[in-house]
ROTOR-556432 format. One line per 3 residues: their letters; for each residue x, y, z of N, C-alpha, C. Coordinates in pm, whole numbers, always signed. Layout:
N
A> X/Y/Z/X/Y/Z/X/Y/Z; ...
//
This chain:
292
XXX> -3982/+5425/+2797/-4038/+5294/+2829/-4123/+5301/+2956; -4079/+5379/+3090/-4166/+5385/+3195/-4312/+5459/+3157; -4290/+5556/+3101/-4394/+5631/+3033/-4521/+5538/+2966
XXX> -4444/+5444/+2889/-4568/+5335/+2825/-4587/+5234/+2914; -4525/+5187/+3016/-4574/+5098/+3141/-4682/+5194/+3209; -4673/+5278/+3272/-4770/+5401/+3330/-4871/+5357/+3234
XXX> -4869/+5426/+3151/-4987/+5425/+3017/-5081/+5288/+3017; -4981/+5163/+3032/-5041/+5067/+3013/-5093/+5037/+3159; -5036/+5045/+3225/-5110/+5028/+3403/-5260/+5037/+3398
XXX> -5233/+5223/+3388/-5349/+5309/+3411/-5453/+5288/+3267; -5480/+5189/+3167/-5573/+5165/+3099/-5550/+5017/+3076; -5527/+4941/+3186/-5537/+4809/+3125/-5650/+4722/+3117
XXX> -5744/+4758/+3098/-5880/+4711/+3086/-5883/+4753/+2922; -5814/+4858/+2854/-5853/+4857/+2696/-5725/+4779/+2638; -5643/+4702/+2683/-5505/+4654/+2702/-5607/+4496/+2696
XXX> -5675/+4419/+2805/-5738/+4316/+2763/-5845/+4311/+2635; -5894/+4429/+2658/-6000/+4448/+2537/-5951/+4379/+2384; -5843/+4457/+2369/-5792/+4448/+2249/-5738/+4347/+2206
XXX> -5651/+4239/+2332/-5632/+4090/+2331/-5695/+4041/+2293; -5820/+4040/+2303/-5960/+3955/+2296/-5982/+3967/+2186; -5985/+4054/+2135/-6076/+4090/+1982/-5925/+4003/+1889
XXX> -5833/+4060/+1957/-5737/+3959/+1841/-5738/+3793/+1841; -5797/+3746/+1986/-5768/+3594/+2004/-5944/+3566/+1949; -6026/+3619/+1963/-6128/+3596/+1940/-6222/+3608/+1766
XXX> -6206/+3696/+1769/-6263/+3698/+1594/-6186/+3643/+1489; -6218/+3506/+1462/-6182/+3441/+1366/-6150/+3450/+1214; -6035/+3426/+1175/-5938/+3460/+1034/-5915/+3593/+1023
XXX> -5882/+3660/+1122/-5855/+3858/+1093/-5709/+3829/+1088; -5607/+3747/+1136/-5487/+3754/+1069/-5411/+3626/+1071; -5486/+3493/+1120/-5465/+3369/+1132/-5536/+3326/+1028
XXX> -5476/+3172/+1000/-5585/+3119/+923/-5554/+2933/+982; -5394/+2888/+1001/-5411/+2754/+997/-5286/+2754/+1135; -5297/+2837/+1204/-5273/+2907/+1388/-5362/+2903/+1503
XXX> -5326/+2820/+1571/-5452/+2835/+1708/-5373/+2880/+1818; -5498/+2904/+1875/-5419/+2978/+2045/-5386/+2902/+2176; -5332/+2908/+2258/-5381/+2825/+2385/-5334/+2684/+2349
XXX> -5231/+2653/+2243/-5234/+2503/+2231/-5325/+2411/+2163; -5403/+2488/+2095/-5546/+2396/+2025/-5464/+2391/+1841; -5492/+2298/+1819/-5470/+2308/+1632/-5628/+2354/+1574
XXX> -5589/+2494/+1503/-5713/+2552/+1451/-5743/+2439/+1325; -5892/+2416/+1305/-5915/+2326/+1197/-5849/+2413/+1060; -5855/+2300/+969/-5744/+2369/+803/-5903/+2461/+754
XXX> -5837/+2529/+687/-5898/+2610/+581/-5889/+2601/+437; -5950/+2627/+339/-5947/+2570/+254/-5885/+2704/+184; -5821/+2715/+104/-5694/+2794/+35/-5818/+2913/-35
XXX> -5775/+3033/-48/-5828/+3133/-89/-5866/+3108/-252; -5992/+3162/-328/-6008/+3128/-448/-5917/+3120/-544; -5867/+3259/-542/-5801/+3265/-673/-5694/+3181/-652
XXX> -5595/+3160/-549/-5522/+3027/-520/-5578/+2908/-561; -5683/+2879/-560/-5757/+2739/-550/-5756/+2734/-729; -5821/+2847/-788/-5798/+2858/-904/-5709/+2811/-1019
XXX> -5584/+2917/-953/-5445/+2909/-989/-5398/+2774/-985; -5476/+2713/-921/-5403/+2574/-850/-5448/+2451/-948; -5620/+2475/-955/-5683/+2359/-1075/-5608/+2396/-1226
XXX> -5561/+2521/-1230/-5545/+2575/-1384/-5397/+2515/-1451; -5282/+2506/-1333/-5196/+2431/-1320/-5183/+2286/-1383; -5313/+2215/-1344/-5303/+2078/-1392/-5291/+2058/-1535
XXX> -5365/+2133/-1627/-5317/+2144/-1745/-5466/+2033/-1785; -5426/+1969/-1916/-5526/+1845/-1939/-5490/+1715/-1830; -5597/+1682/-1785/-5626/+1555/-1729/-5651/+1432/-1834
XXX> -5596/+1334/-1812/-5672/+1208/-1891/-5742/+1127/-1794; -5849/+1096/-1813/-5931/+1005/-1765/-6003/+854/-1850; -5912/+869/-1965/-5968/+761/-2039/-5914/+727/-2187
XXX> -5890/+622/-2215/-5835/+634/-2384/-5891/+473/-2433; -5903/+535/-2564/-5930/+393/-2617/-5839/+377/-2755; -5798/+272/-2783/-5721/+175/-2866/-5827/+161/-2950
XXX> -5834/+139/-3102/-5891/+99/-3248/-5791/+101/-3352; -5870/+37/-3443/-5858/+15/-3575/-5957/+38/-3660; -5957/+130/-3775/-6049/+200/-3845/-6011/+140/-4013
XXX> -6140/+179/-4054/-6112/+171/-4256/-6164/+309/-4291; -6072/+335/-4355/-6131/+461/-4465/-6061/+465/-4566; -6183/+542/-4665/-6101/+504/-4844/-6135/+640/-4891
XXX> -6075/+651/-5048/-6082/+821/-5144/-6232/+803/-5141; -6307/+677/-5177/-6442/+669/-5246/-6529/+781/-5141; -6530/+695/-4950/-6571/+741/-4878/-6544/+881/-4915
XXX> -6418/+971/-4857/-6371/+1087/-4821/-6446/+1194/-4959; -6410/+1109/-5103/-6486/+1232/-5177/-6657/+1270/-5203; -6717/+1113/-5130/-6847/+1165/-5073/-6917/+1274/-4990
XXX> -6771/+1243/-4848/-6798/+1367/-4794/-6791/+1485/-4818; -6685/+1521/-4909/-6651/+1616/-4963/-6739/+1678/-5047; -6833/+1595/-5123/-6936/+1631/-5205/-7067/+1684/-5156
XXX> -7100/+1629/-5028/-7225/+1655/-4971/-7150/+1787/-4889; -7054/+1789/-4881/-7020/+1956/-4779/-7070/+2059/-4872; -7005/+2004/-4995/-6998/+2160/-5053/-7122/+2122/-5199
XXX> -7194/+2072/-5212/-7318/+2050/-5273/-7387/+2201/-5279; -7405/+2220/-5172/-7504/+2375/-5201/-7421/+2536/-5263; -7286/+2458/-5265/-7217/+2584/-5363/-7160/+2522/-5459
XXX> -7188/+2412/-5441/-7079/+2372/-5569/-6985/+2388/-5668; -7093/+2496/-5779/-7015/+2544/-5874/-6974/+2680/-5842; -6919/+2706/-5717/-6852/+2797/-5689/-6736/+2766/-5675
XXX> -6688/+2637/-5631/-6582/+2577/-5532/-6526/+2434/-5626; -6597/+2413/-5734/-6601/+2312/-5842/-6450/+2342/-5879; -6409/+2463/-5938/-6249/+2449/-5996/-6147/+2418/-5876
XXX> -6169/+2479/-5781/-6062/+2465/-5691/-6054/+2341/-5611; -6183/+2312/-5560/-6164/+2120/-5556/-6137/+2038/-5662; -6090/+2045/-5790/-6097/+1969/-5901/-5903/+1994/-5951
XXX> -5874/+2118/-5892/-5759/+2149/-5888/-5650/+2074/-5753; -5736/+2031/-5657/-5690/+2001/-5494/-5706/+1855/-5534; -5806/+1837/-5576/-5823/+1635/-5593/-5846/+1618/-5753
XXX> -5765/+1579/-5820/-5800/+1584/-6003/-5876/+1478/-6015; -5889/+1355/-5930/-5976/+1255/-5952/-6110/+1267/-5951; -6143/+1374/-5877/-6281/+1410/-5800/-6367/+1445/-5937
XXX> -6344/+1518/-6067/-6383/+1585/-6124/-6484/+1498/-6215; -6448/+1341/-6266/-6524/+1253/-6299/-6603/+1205/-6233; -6572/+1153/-6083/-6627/+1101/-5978/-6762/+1195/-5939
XXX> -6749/+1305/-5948/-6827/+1397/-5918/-6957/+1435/-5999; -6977/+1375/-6131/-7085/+1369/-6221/-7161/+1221/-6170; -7083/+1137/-6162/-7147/+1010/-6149/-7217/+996/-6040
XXX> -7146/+1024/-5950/-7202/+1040/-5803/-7338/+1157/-5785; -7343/+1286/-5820/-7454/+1330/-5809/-7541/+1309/-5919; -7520/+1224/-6023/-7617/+1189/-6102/-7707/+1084/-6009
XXX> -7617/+1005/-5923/-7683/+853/-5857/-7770/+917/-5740; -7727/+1051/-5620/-7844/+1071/-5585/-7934/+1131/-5640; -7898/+1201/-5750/-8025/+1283/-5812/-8168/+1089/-5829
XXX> -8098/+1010/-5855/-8181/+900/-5911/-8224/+838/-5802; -8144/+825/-5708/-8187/+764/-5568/-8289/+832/-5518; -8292/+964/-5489/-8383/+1063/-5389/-8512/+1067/-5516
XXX> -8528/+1070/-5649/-8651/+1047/-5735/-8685/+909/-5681; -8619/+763/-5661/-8648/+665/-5667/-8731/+613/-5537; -8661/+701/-5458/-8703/+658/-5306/-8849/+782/-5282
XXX> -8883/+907/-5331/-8993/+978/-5369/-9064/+896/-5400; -9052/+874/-5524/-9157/+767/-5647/-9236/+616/-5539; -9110/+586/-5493/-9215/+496/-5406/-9220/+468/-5276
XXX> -9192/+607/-5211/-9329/+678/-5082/-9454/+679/-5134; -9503/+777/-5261/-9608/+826/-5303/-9666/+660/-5337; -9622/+578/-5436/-9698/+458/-5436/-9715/+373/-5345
XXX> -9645/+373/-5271/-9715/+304/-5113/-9828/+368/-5046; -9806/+505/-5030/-9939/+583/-4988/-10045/+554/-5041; -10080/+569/-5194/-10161/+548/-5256/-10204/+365/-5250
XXX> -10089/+291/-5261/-10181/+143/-5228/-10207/+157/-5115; -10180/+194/-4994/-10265/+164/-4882/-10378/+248/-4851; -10392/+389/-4896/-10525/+460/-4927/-10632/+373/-4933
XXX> -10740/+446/-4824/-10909/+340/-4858/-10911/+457/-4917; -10992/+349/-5063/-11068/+439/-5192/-10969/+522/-5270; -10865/+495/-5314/-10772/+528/-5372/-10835/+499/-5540
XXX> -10764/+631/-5616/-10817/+579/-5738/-10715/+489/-5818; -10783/+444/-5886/-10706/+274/-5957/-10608/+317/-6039; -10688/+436/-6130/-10584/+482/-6212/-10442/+585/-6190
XXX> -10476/+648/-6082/-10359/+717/-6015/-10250/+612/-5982; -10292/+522/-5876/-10235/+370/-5826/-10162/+339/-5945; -10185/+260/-6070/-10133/+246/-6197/-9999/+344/-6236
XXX> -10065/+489/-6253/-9970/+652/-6291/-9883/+613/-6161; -9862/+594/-6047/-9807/+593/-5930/-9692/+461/-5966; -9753/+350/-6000/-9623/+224/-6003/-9547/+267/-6073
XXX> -9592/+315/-6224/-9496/+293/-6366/-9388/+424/-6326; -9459/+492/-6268/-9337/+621/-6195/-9227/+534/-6134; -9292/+452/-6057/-9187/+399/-5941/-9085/+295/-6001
XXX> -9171/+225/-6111/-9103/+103/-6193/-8976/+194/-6270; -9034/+313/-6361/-8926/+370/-6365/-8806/+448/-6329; -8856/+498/-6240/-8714/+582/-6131/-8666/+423/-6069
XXX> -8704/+329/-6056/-8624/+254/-5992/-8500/+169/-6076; -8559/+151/-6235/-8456/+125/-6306/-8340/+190/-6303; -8393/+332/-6364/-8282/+434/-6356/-8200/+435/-6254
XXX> -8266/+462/-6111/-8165/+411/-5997/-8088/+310/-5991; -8111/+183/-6038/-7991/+64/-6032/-7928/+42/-6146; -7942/+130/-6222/-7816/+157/-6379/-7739/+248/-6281
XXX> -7760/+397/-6203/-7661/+474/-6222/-7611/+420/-6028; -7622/+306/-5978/-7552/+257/-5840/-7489/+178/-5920; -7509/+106/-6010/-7380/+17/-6076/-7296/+125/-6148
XXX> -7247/+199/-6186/-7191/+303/-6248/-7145/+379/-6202; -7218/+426/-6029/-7163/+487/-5919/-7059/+430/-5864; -7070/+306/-5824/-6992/+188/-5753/-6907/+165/-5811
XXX> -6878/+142/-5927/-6769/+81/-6029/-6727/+214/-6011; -6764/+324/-6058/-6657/+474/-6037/-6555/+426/-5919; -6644/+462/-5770/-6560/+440/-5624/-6450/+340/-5685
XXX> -6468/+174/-5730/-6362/+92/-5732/-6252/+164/-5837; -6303/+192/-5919/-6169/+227/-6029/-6094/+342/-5970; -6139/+484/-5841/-6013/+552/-5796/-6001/+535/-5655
XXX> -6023/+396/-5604/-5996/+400/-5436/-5892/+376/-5417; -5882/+492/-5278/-5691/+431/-5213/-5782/+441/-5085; -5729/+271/-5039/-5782/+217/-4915/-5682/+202/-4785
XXX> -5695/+299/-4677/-5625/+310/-4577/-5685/+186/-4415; -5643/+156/-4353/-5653/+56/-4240/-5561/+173/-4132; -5594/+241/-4038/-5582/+292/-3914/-5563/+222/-3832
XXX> -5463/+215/-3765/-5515/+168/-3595/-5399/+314/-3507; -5488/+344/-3409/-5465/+462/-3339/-5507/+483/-3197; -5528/+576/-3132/-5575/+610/-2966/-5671/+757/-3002
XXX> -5728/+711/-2915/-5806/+841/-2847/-5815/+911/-2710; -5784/+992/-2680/-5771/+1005/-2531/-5894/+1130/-2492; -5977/+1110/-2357/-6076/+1164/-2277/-6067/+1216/-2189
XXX> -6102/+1349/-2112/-6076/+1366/-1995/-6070/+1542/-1990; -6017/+1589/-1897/-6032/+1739/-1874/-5961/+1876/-1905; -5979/+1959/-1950/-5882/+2038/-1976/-5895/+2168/-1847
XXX> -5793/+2217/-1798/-5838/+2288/-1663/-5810/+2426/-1703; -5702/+2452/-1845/-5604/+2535/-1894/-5755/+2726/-1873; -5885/+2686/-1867/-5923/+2796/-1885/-6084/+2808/-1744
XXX> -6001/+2692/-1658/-6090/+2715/-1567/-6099/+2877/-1511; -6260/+2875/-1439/-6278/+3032/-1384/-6332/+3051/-1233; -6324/+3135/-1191/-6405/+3092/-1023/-6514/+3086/-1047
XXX> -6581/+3098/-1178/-6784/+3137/-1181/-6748/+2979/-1149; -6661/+2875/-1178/-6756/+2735/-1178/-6724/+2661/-1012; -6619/+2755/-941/-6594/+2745/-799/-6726/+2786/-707
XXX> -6710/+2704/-580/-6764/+2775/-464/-6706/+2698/-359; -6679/+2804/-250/-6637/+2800/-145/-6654/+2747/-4; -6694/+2674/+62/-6726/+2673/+183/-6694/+2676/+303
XXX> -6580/+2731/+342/-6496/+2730/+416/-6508/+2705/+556; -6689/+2746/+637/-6725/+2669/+759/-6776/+2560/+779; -6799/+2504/+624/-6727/+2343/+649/-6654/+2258/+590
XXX> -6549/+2334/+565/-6477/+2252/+482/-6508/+2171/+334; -6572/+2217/+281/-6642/+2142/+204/-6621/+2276/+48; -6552/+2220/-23/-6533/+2237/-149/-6649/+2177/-272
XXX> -6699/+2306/-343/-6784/+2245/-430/-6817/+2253/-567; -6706/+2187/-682/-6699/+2205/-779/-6796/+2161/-910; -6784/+2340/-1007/-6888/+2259/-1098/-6837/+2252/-1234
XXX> -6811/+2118/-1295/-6677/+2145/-1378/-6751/+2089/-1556; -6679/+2151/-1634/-6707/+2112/-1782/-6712/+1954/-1802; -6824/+1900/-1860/-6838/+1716/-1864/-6701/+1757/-1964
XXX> -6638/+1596/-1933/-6538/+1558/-2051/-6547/+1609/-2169; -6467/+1591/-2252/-6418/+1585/-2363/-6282/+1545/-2461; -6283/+1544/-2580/-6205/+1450/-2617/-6043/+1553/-2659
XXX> -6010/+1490/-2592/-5862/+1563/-2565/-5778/+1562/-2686; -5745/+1470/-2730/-5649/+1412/-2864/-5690/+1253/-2975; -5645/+1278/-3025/-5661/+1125/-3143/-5614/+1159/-3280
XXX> -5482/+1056/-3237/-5364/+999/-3324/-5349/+923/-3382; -5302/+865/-3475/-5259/+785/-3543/-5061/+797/-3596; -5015/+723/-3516/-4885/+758/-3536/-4819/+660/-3651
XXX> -4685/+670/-3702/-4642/+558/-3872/-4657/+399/-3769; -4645/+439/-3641/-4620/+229/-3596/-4716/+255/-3477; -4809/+209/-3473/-4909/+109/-3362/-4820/+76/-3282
XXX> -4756/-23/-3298/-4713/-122/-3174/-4541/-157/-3275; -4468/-55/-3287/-4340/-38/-3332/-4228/-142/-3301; -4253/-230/-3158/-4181/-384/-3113/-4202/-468/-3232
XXX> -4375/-467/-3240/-4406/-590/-3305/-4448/-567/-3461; -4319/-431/-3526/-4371/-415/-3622/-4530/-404/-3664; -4614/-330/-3625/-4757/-289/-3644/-4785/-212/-3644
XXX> -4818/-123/-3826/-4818/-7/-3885/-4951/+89/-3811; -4955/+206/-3841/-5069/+286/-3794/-5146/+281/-3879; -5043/+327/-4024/-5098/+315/-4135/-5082/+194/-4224
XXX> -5185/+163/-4274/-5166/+45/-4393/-5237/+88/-4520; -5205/+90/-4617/-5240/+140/-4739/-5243/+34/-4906; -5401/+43/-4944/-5381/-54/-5003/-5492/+27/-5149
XXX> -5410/+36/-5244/-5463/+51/-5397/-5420/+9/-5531; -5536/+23/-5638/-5517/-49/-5770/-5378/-49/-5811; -5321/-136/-5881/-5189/-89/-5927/-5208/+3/-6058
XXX> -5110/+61/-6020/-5085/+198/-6152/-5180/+313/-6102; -5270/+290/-6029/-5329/+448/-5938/-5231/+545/-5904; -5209/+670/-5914/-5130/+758/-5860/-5226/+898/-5797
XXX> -5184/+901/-5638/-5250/+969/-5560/-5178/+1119/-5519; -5235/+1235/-5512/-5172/+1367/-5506/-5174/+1339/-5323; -5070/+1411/-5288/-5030/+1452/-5137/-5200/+1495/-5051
XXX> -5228/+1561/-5138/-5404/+1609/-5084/-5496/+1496/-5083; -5496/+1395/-5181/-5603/+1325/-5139/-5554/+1210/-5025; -5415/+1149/-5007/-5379/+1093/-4886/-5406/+1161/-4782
XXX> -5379/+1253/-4805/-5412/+1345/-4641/-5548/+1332/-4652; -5650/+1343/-4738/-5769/+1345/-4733/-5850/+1248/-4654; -5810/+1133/-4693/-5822/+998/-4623/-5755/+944/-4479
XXX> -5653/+968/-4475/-5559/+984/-4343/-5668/+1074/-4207; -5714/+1197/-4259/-5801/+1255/-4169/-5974/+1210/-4156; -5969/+1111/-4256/-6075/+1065/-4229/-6087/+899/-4143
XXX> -5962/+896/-4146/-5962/+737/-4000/-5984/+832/-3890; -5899/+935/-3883/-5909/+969/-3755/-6019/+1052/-3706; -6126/+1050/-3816/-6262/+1113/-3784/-6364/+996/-3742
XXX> -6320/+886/-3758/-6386/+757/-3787/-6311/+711/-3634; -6207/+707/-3608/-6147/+682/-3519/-6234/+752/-3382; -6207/+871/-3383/-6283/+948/-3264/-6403/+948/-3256
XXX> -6526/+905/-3402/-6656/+870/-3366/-6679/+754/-3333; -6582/+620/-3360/-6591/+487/-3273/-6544/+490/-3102; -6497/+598/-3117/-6452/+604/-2924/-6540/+632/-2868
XXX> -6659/+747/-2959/-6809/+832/-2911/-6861/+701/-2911; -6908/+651/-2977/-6981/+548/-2982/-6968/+481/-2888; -6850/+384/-2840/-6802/+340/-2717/-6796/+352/-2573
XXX> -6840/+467/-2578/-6859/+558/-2451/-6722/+588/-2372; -6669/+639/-2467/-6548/+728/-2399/-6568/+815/-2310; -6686/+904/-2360/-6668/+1060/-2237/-6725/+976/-2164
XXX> -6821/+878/-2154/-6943/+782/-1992/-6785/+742/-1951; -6698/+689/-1943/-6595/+610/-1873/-6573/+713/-1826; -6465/+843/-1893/-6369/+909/-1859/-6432/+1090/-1733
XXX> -6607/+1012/-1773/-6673/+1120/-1646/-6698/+1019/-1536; -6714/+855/-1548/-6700/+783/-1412/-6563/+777/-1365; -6432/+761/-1379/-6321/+740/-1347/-6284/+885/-1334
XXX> -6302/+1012/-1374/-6251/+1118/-1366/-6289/+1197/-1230; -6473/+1144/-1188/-6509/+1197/-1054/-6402/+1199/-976; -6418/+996/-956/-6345/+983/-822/-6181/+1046/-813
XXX> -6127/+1022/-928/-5949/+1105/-950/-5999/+1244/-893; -6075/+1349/-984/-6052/+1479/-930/-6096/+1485/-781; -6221/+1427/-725/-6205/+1447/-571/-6088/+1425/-470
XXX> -6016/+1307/-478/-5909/+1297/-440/-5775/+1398/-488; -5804/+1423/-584/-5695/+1565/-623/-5716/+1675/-523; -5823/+1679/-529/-5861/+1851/-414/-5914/+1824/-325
XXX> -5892/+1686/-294/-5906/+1688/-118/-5750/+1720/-91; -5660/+1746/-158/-5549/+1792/-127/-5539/+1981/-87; -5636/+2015/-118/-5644/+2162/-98/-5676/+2170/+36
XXX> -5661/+2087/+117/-5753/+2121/+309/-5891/+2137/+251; -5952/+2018/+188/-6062/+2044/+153/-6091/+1924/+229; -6168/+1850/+370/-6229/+1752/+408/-6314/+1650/+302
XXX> -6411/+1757/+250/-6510/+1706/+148/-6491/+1780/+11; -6499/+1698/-113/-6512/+1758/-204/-6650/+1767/-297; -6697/+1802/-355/-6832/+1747/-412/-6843/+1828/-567
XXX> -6836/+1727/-648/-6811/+1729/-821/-6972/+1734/-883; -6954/+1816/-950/-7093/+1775/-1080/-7085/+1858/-1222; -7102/+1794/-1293/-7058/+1822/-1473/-7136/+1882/-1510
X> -7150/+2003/-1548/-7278/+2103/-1657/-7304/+2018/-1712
//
């Protein structure tokens, strides 16, 4: 011990040196420690902490909306028809096997646009031609009787179309939620940045999106008020596939009336101000948000 007093005597000028460099160069082994009695200002938590930390929250909600929707078989096997139209008779047995109703429905219906899309052709071209300067008379003429006829044909096969839809509809009434807001589960540091000499945190985060949308058996289960309500011909009998068919189509109808509504506009105004106040909890003074 005298040995390192000596030692330290006889070089105590590299003895202050080295004090200095430790009290002086800032965050080499302090971070929220001051010297002399001063409180060092906070620091804002190391990335991948900060990371770890948003990734934690899991989904955020910032918004939900309450509806009531209609959807029917008529609707759902429309859609179904225009999906798979360009393969059709590839996929013809096995949708006809999945929905047995579809298989009649399915002549009538593309017979009516085949007549619609001639009908609505037929008179583009005769409008063009009557409003043509110097149009010839007799084309004009060849041009109506086209149009006179695709248009008959068209309102024989919409009455025939229509009456199809009524004779196999099963008509469902939805009421359900939608919920808006953030998912953090795959945040990364590319959308972090740091600022740590001034405190100032500056996040750049995914705009909203739509988190969930349900439809549960009771709405409002106190006051007896179904999710589902279900209403068809008597003596109709429906396969497990085409209820589900319809069932997923409220809730497609459901989540495009929330779009419509401006779900993600609410749940990116109300979600700013929530997440800044969330991570001003990080020793972040300032936070500052903006949505790709």
């Amino acid at each position: 011990m005298t040995t390192i007093i000596k030692i330290a005597l006889k070089y105590w000028y590299l003895v202050l040196i080295a004090i200095a460099v430790l009290l002086y160069v800032p965050g080499l082994f302090f971070s929220d420690l001051a010297f002399f009695g001063q409180k060092a200002p906070a620091k804002i938590a190391s990335t991948p902490i900060v990371v770890d930390e948003i990734r934690e929250i899991g989904e955020l909600v910032t918004s939900e909306y309450y509806g009531e929707i209609y959807a029917d078989l008529y609707e759902a096997y429309q859609i179904e028809l225009d999906k798979f139209e360009p393969r059709f008779e590839i996929v013809k047995d096995s949708l006809f096997r999945i929905y047995p109703k579809l298989e009649s429905f399915a002549k009538v219906y593309y017979n009516y646009k085949k007549a619609k899309l001639a009908f609505e052709t037929a008179k583009a071209t005769y409008e063009k031609i009557k409003t043509e300067t110097g149009a010839n008379e007799r084309d004009g003429e060849k041009a109506l009787r086209e149009f006179q006829k695709t248009e008959a044909e068209y309102r024989t096969l919409e009455i025939k179309h229509l009456q199809a839809a009524k004779e196999r509809n099963l008509v469902y009434i939805g009421r359900g939620w939608v919920k808006a807001g953030f998912d953090f589960g795959t945040f990364n540091s590319d959308l972090l940045i740091l600022r740590n000499e001034s405190d100032t945190l500056h996040l750049q985060l995914p705009k909203p999106k739509l988190l969930n949308a349900d439809i549960n058996p009771w709405f409002i289960e106190s006051k007896k008020i179904k999710g589902y309500e279900v209403f068809m011909k008597n003596g109709n009998q429906y396969t497990n596939e085409e209820i589900a068919l319809v069932k997923d189509l409220c809730k497609q109808k459901l989540r495009k009336d929330a779009m419509d509504k401006g779900i993600l506009e609410k749940a990116a105004e109300s979600g700013k101000a929530a997440l800044e106040n969330l991570f001003s909890l990080l020793k972040a003074k300032t936070v500052r948000i903006r949505f790709e």
